[in-house]
N, C-alpha and C positions, 0 to 999 in steps of 0.2 A: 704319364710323366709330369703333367703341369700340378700335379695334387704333392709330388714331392715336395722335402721340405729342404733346403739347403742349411747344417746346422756345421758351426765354427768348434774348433775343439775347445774340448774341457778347460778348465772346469766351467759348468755353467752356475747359477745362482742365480732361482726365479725372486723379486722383492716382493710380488704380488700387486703392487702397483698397476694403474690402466692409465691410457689419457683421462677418461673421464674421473677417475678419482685423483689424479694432480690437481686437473683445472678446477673443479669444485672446492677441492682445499685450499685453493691459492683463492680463491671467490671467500670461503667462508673467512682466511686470514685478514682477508679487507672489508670485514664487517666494523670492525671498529672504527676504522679511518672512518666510515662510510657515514657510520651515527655520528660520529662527531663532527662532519662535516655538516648533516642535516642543524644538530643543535646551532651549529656557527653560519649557517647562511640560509636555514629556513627550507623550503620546497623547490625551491629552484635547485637545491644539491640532488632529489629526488627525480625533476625535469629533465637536467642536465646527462644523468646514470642513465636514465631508460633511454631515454632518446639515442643515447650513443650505442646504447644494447642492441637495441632493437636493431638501428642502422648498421650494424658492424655483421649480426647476423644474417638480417635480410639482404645484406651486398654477398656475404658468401653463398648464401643458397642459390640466388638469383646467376651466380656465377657458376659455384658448380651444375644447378640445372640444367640453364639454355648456352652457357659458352663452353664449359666444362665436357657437359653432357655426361657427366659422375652422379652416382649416389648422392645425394647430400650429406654431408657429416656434421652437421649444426650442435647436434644434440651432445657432441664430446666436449661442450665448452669451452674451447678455445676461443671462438667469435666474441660471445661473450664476456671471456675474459678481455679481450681488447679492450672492447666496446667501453668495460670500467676501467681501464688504464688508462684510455684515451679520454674520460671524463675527469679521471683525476688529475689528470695533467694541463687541465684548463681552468678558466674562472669560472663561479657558475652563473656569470651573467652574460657567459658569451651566447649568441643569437642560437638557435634550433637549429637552422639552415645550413650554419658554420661546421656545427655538429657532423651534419651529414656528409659536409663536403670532405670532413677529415677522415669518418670513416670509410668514404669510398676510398678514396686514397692508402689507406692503411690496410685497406681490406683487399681492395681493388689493383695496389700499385707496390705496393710493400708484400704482404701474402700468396694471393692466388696467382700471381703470375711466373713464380719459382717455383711450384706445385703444392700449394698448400702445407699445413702445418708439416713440420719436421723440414721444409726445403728453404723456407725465406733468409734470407743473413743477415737481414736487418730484424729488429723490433718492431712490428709494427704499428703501435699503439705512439710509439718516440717516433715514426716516421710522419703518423697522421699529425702530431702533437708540431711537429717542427715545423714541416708544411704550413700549419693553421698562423705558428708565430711568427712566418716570411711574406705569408700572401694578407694575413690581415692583424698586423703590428697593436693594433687599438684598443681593438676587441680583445686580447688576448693578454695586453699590455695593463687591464685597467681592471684592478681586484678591489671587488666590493669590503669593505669592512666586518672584521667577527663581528657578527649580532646586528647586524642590518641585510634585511631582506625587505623584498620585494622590487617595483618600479623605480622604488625611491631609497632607495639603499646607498649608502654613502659608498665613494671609490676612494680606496689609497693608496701609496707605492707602497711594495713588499717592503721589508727590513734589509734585503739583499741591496734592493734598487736606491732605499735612502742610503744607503751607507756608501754604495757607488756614486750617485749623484754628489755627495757631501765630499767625497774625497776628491771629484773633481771641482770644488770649488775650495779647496783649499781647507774648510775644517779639517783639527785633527779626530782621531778616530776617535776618543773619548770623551768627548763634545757629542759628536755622533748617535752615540749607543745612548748616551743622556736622556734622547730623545723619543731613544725605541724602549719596546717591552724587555723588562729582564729574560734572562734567557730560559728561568724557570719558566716564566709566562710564556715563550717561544715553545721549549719544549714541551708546555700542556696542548698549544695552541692557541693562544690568544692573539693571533696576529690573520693580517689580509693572507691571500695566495690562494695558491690553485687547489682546489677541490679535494683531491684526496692527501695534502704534502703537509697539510699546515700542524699536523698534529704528531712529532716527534714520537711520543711515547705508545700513541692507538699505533701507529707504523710498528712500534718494538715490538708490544703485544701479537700485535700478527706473525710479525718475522718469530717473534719465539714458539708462536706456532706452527709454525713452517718447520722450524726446527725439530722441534720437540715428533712431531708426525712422519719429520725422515723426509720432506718434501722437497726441500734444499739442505746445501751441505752449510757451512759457516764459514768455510773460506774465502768467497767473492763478497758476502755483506761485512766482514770483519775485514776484509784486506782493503776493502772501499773505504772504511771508515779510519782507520789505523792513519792509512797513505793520507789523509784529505788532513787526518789532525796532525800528522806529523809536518805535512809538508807547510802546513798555514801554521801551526806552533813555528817555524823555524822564520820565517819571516815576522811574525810576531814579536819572536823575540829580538831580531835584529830592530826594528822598528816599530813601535808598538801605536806610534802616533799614524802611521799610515797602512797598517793591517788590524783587524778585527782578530779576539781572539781563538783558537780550534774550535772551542766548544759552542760560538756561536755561529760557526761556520757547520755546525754535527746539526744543530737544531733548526736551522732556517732554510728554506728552500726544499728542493726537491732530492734532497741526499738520501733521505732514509727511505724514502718511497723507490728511487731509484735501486741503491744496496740493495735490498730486501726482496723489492717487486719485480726487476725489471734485468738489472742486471744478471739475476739468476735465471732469467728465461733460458730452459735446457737446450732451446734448438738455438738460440744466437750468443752463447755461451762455451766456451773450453772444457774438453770431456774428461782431465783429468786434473788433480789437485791443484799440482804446483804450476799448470798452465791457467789453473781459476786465480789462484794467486795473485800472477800477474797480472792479467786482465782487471782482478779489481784494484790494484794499485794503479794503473796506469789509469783507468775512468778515476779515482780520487786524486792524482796529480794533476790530467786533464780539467777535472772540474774545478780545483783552484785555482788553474794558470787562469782559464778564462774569467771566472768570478773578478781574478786580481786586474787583468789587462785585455777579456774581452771586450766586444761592444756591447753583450749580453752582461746583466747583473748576474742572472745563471748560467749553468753551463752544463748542469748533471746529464741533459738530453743528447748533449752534442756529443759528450765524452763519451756514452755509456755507443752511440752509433759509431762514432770512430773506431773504438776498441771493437764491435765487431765487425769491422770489415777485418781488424787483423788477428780474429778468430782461427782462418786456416792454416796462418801462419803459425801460429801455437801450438794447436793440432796439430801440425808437423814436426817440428823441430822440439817441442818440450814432452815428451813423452816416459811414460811412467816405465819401470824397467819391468822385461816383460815373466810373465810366468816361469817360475823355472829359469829362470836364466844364471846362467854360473860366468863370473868372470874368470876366466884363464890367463894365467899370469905366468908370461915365459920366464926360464932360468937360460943361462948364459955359461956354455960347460956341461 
């Protein structure tokens, strides 16, 4: 009996799909970000990746082995997938140590303790990520400049942070932007940030390969990006001296990395369209509110974990009509 197979009815539809060829696809998708992070902050983008690889795998093994007492399952890429979300969601001059203590966390506290892949409800790469910018503000807060690397590598605030800083001192917003990269140069990447976020266009490339390979669908990176321009277009246009506009709100920070990478993660994710839908409008409404009125110049991290805690609720209550189903429509007489 234990070799039976429990199978749901018809119809079924194999995609051919595994874990390990998602996770490796979503891996090769961020080869670009990855080179262009190397060109823009030298070997430390290099330091920063492995380090968080390594640590992200060796905490699951080390978990499944001696606490678990499972199999290990390292080799289906998920770990590793973290391991480069959690690096790209930091500076690359934050300390080795910091590294580690994020993946344990993400690995450790976000993952394997809801049973591993397919059970966690959080992100965990945004869990280690968030952790890192509560417990150590500094390190996380302080982004070296494109095109300085090493020891001595120049620090400066994102585009997000001067533009928040500036509006609380009273500049208007066009004064502000004066001072930053246009937004073509934003969207190549010629600006400070986190490791894998700074480059608009590598993030597109991936996600359109994402697409294009059937890995993700377009409804959560286009409902993210739609809700975030439409909702910063509206205040924009009410007030233009104290909002930035959409399209530099599409190209700075962690929006496209998020849409693309993060948001579509299948397990903290809504399993049907019009529930992904939503879910991505509400992380691009979330990520403006706070941009506009958090304490955070960012917010894509917070928004993208909010929306899933209310994943089940979606799952529940928004559901696709079912196979076969016929609406029967009483007459009266």
């Amino acid at each position: 009996m234990s070799k039976l197979f429990t199978i749901s009815p018809s119809p079924h539809v194999h995609s051919g799909d595994s874990v390990n060829k998602i996770m490796y696809g979503v891996l090769l998708a961020l080869l670009p970000a990855f080179i262009w992070s190397v060109m823009m902050f030298g070997l430390d983008s290099v330091r920063v990746t492995l380090i968080a690889v390594a640590a992200c795998v060796g905490f699951e093994l080390l978990i499944q082995k001696f606490i678990l007492k499972v199999k290990p399952q390292i080799a289906d890429g998920s770990a590793a997938l973290t391991g480069v979300l959690l690096a790209f969601n930091v500076p690359s001059s934050v300390p080795s140590w910091m590294l580690i203590v994020g993946a344990l966390v993400a690995i450790g506290i976000a993952k394997m303790p809801f049973g591993g892949l397919g059970n966690n409800p959080f992100n965990p790469a945004l869990v280690g990520r968030v952790f890192m910018l509560i417990s150590f503000p500094v390190n996380m807060t302080s982004w070296p400049v494109a095109g300085s690397f090493g020891v001595d590598a120049v620090t400066a605030a994102t585009p997000l942070a001067l533009l928040k800083e500036g509006i609380k001192s009273g500049q208007p917003v066009v004064e502000i932007l004066k001072g930053l990269p246009a937004n073509m140069d934003l969207f190549l990447g010629n600006m400070g940030g986190s490791l894998g976020e700074i480059s608009a266009l590598a993030l597109l490339l991936g996600g359109v390969f994402m697409l294009i390979r059937k890995i993700i669908t377009w409804h959560i990176p286009v409902s993210v990006m739609v809700s975030a321009a439409i909702f910063s277009g509206i205040f924009w246009l009410i007030d233009p001296s104290k909002f930035a506009d959409p399209i530099f709100h599409l190209v700075t920070g962690g929006l496209m990395l998020g849409a693309f990478f993060m948001a579509t993660d299948m397990v903290t994710s809504p399993m049907n369209p019009k529930a992904q839908i939503i879910f991505g409008a509400g992380i691009g409404i979330l990520t403006i509110l706070i941009r506009f009125w958090g304490a955070y110049p960012e917010g894509v991290s917070f928004a993208i974990l909010i929306m899933n805690a209310l994943v089940p609720l979606l799952n529940r209550y928004v559901k696709p009509k079912r196979f076969g189903e016929v609406k029967i429509q009483s007459t009266n007489g």
